[in-house]
C-alpha positions in Angstrom: -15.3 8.0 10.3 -17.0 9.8 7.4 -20.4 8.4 6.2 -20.4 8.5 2.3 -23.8 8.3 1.0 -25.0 8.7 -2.7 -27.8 10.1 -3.5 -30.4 12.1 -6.2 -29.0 15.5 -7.3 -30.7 18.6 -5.7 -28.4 21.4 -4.3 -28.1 21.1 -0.8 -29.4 23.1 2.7 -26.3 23.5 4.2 -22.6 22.6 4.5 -20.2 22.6 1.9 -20.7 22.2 -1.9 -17.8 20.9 -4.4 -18.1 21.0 -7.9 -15.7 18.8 -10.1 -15.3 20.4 -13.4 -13.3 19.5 -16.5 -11.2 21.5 -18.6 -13.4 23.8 -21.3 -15.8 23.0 -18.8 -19.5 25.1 -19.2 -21.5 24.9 -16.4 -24.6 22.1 -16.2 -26.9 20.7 -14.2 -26.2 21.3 -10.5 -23.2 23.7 -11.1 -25.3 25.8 -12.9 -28.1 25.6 -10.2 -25.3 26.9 -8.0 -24.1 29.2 -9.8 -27.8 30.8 -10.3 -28.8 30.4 -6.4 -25.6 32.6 -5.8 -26.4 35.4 -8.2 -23.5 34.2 -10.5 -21.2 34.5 -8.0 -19.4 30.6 -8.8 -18.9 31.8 -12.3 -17.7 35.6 -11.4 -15.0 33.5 -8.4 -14.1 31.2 -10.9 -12.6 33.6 -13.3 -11.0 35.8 -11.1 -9.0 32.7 -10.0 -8.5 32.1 -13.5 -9.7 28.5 -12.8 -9.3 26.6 -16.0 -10.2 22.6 -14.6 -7.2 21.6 -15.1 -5.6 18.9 -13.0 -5.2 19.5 -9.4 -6.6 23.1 -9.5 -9.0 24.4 -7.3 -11.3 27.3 -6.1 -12.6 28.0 -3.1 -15.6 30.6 -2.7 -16.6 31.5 1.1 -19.8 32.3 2.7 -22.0 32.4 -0.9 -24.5 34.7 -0.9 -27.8 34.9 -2.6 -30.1 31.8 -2.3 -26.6 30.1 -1.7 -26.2 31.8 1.3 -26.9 28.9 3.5 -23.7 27.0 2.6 -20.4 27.9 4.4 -18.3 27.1 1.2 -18.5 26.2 -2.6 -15.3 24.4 -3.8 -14.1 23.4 -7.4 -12.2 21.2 -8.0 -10.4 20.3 -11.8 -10.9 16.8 -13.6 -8.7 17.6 -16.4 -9.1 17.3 -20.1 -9.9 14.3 -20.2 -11.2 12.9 -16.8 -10.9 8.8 -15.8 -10.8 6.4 -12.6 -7.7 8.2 -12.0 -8.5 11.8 -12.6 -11.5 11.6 -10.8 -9.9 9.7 -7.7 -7.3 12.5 -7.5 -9.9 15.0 -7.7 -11.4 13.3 -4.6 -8.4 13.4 -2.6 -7.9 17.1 -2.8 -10.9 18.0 -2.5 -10.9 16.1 1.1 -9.0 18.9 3.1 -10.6 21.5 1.3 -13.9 20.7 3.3 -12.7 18.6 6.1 -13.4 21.2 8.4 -17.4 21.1 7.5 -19.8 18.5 9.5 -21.4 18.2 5.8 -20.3 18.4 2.5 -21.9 17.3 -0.8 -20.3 16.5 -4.0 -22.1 17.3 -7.4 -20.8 14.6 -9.6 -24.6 14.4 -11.5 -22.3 15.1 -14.7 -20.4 12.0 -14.2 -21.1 8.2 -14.7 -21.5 6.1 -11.3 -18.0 4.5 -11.7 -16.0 7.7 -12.0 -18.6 9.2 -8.7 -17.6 5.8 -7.3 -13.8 7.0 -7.7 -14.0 10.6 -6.3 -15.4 9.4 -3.2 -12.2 6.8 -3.1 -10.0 9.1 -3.6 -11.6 11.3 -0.7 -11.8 8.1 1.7 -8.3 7.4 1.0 -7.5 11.1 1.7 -9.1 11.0 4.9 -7.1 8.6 6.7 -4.9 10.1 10.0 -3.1 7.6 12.3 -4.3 9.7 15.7 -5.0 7.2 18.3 -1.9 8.6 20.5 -2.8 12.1 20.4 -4.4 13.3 23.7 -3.9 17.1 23.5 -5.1 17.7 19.6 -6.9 20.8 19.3 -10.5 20.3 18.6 -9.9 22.8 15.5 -7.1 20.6 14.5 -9.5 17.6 13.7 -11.7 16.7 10.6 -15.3 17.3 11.1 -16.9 16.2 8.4 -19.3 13.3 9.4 -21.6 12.9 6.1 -20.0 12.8 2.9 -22.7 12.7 0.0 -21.9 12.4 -3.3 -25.1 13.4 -6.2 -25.6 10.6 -9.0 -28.1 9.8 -11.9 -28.1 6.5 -10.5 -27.2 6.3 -6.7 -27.7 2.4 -6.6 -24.8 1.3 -9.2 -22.4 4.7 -7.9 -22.8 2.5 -4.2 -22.0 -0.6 -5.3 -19.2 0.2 -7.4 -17.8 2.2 -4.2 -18.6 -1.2 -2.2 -15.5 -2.3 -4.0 -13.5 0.9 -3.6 -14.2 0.9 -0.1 -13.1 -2.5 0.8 -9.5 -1.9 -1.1 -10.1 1.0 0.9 -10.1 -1.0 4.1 -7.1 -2.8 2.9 -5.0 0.1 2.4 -6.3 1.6 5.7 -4.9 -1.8 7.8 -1.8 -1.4 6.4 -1.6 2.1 7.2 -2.2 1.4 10.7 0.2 -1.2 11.0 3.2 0.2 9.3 2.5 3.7 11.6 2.6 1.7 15.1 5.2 2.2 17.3 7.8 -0.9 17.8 6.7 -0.9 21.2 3.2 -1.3 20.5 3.7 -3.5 16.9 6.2 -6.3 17.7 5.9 -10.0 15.9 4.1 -11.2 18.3 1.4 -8.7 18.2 1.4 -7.9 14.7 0.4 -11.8 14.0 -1.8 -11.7 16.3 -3.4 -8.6 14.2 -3.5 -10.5 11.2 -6.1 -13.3 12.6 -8.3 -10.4 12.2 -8.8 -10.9 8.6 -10.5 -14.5 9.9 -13.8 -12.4 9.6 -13.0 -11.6 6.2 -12.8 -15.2 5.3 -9.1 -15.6 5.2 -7.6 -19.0 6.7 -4.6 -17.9 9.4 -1.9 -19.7 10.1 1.0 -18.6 12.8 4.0 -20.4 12.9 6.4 -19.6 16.3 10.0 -20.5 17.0 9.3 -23.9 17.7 7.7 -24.7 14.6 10.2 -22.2 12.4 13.2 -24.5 14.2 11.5 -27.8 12.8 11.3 -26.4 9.7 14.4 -25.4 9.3 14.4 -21.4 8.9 18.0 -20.9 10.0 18.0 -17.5 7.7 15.3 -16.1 9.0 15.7 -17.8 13.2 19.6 -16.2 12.9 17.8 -12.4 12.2 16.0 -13.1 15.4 18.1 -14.2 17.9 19.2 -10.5 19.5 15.7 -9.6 20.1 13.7 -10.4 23.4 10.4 -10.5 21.2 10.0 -14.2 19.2 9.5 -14.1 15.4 6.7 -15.5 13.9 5.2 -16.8 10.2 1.7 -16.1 9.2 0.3 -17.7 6.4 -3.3 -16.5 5.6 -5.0 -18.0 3.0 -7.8 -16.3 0.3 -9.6 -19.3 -0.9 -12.2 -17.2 -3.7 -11.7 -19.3 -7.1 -14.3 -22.3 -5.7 -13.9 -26.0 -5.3 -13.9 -26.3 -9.3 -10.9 -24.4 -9.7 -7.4 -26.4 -10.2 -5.6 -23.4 -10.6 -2.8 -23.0 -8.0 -2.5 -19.6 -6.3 -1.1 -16.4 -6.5 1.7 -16.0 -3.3 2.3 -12.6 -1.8 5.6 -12.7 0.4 6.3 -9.9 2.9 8.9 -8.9 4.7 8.3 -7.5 8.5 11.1 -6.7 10.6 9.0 -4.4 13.3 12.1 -2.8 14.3 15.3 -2.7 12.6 18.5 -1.2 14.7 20.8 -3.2 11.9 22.2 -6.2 14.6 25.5 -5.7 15.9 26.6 -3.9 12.7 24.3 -1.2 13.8 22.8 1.7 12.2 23.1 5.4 13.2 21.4 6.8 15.4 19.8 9.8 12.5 16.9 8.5 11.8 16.8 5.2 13.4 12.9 6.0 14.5 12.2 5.5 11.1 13.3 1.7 11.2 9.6 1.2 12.5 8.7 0.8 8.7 11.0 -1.6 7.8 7.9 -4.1 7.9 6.0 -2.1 5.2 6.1 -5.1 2.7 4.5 -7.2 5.6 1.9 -4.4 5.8 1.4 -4.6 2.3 0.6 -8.2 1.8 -1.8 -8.2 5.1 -3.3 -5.1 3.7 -3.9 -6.6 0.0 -5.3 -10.0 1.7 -7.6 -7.8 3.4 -8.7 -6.2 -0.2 -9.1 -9.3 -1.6 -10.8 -10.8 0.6 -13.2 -7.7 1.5 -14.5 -7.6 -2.3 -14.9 -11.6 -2.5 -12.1 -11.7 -5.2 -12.8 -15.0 -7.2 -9.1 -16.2 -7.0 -6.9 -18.2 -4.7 -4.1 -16.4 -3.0 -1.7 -16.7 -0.3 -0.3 -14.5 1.6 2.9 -15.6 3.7 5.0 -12.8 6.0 8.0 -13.3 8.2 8.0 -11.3 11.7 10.9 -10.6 13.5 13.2 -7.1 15.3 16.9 -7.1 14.6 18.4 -5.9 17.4 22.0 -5.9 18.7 22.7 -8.3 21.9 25.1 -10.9 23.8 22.9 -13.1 21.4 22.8 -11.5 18.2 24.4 -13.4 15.5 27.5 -11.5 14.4 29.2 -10.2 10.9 31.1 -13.5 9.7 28.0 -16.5 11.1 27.1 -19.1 8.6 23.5 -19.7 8.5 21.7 -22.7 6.8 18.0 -21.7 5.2 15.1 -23.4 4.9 16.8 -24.4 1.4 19.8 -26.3 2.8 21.8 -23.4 1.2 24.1 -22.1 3.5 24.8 -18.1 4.0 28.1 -15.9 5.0 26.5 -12.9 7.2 28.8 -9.9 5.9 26.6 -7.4 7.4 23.5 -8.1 9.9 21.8 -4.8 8.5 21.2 -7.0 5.2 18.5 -8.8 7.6 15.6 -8.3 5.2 17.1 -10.7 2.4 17.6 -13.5 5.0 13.9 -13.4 6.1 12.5 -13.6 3.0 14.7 -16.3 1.7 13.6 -19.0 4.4 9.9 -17.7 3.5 9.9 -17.9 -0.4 11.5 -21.5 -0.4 8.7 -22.2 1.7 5.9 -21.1 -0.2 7.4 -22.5 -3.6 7.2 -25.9 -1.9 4.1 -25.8 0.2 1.9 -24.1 -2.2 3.5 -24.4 -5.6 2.3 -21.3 -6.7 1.6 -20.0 -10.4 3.6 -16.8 -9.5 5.5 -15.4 -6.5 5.8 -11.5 -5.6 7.9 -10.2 -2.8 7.7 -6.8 -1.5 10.0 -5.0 0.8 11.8 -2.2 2.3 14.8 -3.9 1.4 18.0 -1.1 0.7 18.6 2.5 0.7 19.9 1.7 -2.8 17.0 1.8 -4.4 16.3 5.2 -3.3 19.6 6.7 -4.8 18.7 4.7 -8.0 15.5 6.2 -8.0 14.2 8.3 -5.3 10.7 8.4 -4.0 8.7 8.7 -7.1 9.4 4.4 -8.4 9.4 0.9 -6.4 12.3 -0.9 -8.1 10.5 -4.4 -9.8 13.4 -6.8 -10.2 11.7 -10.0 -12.2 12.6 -13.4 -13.4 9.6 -13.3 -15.9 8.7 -10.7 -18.8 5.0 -11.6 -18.6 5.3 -11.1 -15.1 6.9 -7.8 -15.0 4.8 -6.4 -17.2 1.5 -7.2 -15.3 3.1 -5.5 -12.4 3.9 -2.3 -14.7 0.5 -2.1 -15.9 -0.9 -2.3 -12.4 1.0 -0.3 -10.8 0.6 2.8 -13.7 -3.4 2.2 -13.2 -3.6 2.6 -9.5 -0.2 5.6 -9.4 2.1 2.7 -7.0 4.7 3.2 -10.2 7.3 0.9 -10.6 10.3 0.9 -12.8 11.8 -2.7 -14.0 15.4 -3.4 -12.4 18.8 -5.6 -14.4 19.3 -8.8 -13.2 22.2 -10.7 -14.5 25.1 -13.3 -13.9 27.3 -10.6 -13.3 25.6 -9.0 -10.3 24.9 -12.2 -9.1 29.0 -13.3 -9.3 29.2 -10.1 -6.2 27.3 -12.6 -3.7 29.8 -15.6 -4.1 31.0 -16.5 -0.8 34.6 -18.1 -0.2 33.2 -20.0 3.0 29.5 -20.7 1.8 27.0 -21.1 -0.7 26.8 -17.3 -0.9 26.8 -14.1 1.2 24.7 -11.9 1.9 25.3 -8.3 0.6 27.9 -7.8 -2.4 29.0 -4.1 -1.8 27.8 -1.0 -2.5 27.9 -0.7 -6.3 24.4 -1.6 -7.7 23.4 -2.8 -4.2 19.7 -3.2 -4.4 20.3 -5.3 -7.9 22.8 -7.5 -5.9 20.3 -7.9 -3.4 17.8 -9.3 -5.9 20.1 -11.8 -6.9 20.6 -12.9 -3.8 16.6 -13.4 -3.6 16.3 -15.0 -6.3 18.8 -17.8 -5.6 15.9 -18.8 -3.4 12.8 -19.1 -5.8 13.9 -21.3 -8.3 13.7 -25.2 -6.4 13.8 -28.9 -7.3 10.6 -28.3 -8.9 12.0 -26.0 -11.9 11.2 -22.6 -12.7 7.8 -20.1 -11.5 7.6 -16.3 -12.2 9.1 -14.0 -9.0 9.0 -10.6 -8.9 10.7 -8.4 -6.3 9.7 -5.4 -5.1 12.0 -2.8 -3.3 9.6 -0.5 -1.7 12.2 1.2 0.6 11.5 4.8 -0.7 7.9 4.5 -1.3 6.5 3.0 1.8 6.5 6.3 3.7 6.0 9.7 2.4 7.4 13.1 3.6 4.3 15.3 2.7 1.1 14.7 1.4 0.0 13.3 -1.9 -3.6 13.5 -3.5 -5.0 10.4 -1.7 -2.1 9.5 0.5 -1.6 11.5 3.4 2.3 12.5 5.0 2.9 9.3 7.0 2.6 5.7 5.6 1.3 5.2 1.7 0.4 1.9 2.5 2.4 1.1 -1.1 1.6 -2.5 -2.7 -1.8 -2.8 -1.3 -3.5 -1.6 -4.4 -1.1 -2.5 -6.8 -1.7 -6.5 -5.6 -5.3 -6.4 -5.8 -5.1 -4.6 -9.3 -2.8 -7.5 -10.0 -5.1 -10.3 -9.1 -8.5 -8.5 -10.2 -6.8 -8.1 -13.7 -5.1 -11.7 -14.6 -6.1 -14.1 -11.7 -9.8 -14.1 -10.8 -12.6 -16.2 -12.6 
């Protein structure tokens, strides 16, 4: 792990230097120190790149000479015309690879305030991550080596403590990273809420509820996904208690799905891409990752976090295509398809939550159907919402920390596709509009006894793993909600 230290400006002895620079940029202060130690060479590399600041450009200039000859590399990277949090967290991430290979790198961010510092060294920490523990033959050369990360401020104190917060999102995103990249092998329900008493140090209260318990209750929904697999399913309910023994305020309820393997039941998926199925608990991930957040920057607001664990697998005991299940609602279900497992988890778990903790607003996230990726691909989560005011918080949260969202139809009509001729309802309603369906069949279990509370679901099925790298998100899981929730809470819920 990278030690990220901030510290007075002066050029440094050795290592790697990076200069951010904005658009019309002229060099100042430690740039310009650079640029003189090297006999103009920074300024002389910079226009024969034709290197302008703009957004995701960069520069790299080897070896330096001059009185910059000690450092192996000086690297610019562009802030854009008009650089924020965002610009400069970018910035951070791809600057990361760019001198990963050095033991030592310093940033000069002396031209910028100590919150945008704070978010360049983020973005680089978020940059940095690499699920490796199962590699045993990596080439030595294949590995980051940079150890000490220092980053130049005005005023070093305030750039560290805003990075205290950074870093503990940070953490957050990290834990779900890890999780969602485990193997099923390794990551089954058992062991994954076992993984989430971690958080205990944190502060978080941890709950786990096993089959016994879930069979009391009543989660037929969520019991009948389970009952193929060798491995029992589990409930954790972890519990952020940050607003103080004066608040009244009821909490915020983050609902996950985690199916640590998903081989679709006995109507079983194809073999193409069936490794990939070890995600399907990314909205589990997210919620234990977010807790973590929350909890690692002492948010001032109460929230509950509640997943459901379980593997769909195909067996002698796997319930079939045409089983009625009864939920934790009393609602009874029609099981069309046993791939549609996700919905059936989260239904026994939502009901649940509304009644134990009667919160002021539920979210959901899941990988819950290849749908939403034909709607729209790997660039938006699909938001599906029973509140405006709701929604729109989520938009706005999701635009500041780049986990975009676009807002999903919900209506009478979709929900007529789910009507069952043997139950209450069933559980897919064919392939036309399939991930709105889906929501409608969600949201038949938010809205109780008790009257209405804002739900919003996310379908995070194309963003929850990414194919290549992304400024601060390497190829491999994104770790996508994490930030989004604790933008969420830190902007509406806390104090």
């Amino acid at each position: 792990m990278t030690d990220i230290l901030f510290v007075k400006p002066a050029l440094p002895r050795s290592g790697a230097l990076v200069l951010p620079l904005a658009e019309g940029f002229t060099l100042a202060g430690l740039a310009r120190e650079a640029d003189a130690a090297t006999e103009g060479a920074v300024t002389r590399a910079l226009e024969a790149a034709g290197f302008k600041g703009r957004k995701g450009q960069s520069c790299t200039l080897w070896a330096p000479g001059g009185k910059g000859g000690h450092l192996s590399r000086i690297v610019a990277i562009g802030l854009g015309a008009t650089p924020d949090a965002r610009t400069a967290e970018a910035a951070g991430g791809a600057a990361w690879p760019l001198i990963a290979g050095d033991p030592e790198a310093f940033i000069a961010t002396d031209g910028l305030n100590a919150a945008l510092t704070a978010a360049f060294a983020s973005g680089a920490r978020l940059r940095s991550y690499r699920f490796d523990k199962y590699r045993t033959r990596e080439k030595a050369e294949d590995r980051p080596k940079l150890v000490r990360l220092s980053l130049a401020s005005a005023t070093p104190s305030e750039a560290k403590a805003a990075f205290a917060t950074l870093s503990a999102i940070a953490d957050g995103v990290f834990l779900a990273r890890d999780l969602v990249s485990e193997p099923p092998n390794v990551l089954f329900p058992e062991e994954m809420a076992e993984r989430c008493r971690g958080l205990e140090k944190l502060g978080v209260e941890v709950e786990v509820l096993g089959p016994k318990e879930l069979s009391k209750l009543g989660f037929g929904a969520m019991l009948g996904v389970a009952q193929g697999s060798a491995r029992e399913p589990r409930v954790v309910v972890m519990q952020w208690k940050g607003a103080g023994p004066a608040s009244d305020a009821p909490p915020v309820a983050l609902i996950g799905k985690g199916v640590t393997f998903d081989t679709g039941g006995i109507s079983l998926k194809s073999a193409g891409g069936m490794e990939d199925m070890k995600y399907d608990m990314a909205g589990a991930g997210a919620v234990i990752g977010a807790m973590a957040a929350i909890a690692g920057r002492k948010a001032q607001a109460d929230v509950v976090g509640l997943v459901g664990l379980v593997e769909n697998m195909p067996s002698g005991t796997a319930q079939r295509p045409g089983d009625v299940v009864t939920s934790y609602s009393g609602q009874t279900i029609e099981v069309i398809n046993t791939d549609a497992e996700g919905r059936l988890v989260l239904a026994d778990l939502l009901w649940y939550a509304r009644e134990r903790f009667r919160p002021r607003c539920m979210i959901d996230l899941a990988t819950l159907t290849g749908a939403i990726i034909v709607a729209l691909g790997h660039e938006h989560a699909g938001l599906f919402s029973n509140d405006d005011d709701l929604a729109q918080k989520l938009l706005a949260a999701g635009a500041e920390v780049e986990e975009k969202l676009w807002r999903m139809p919900l209506g009478e009509a979709y929900d007529k596709l789910i009507r069952s001729d043997i139950a209450d309802m069933k559980n897919v309603g064919g392939r036309p509009g399939g991930s709105i369906s889906a929501a409608q069949f969600i949201q038949r279990f938010i809205d109780t006894r008790e009257g209405h509370v804002a739900w919003a679901h996310l379908d995070i099925a194309g963003t929850a793993w990414a194919t290549k790298d992304g400024a601060t998100t390497p190829k491999g899981a994104t770790a996508f909600g994490v930030r989004l929730l604790d933008r969420l809470v830190a902007g509406h819920y806390e104090g």
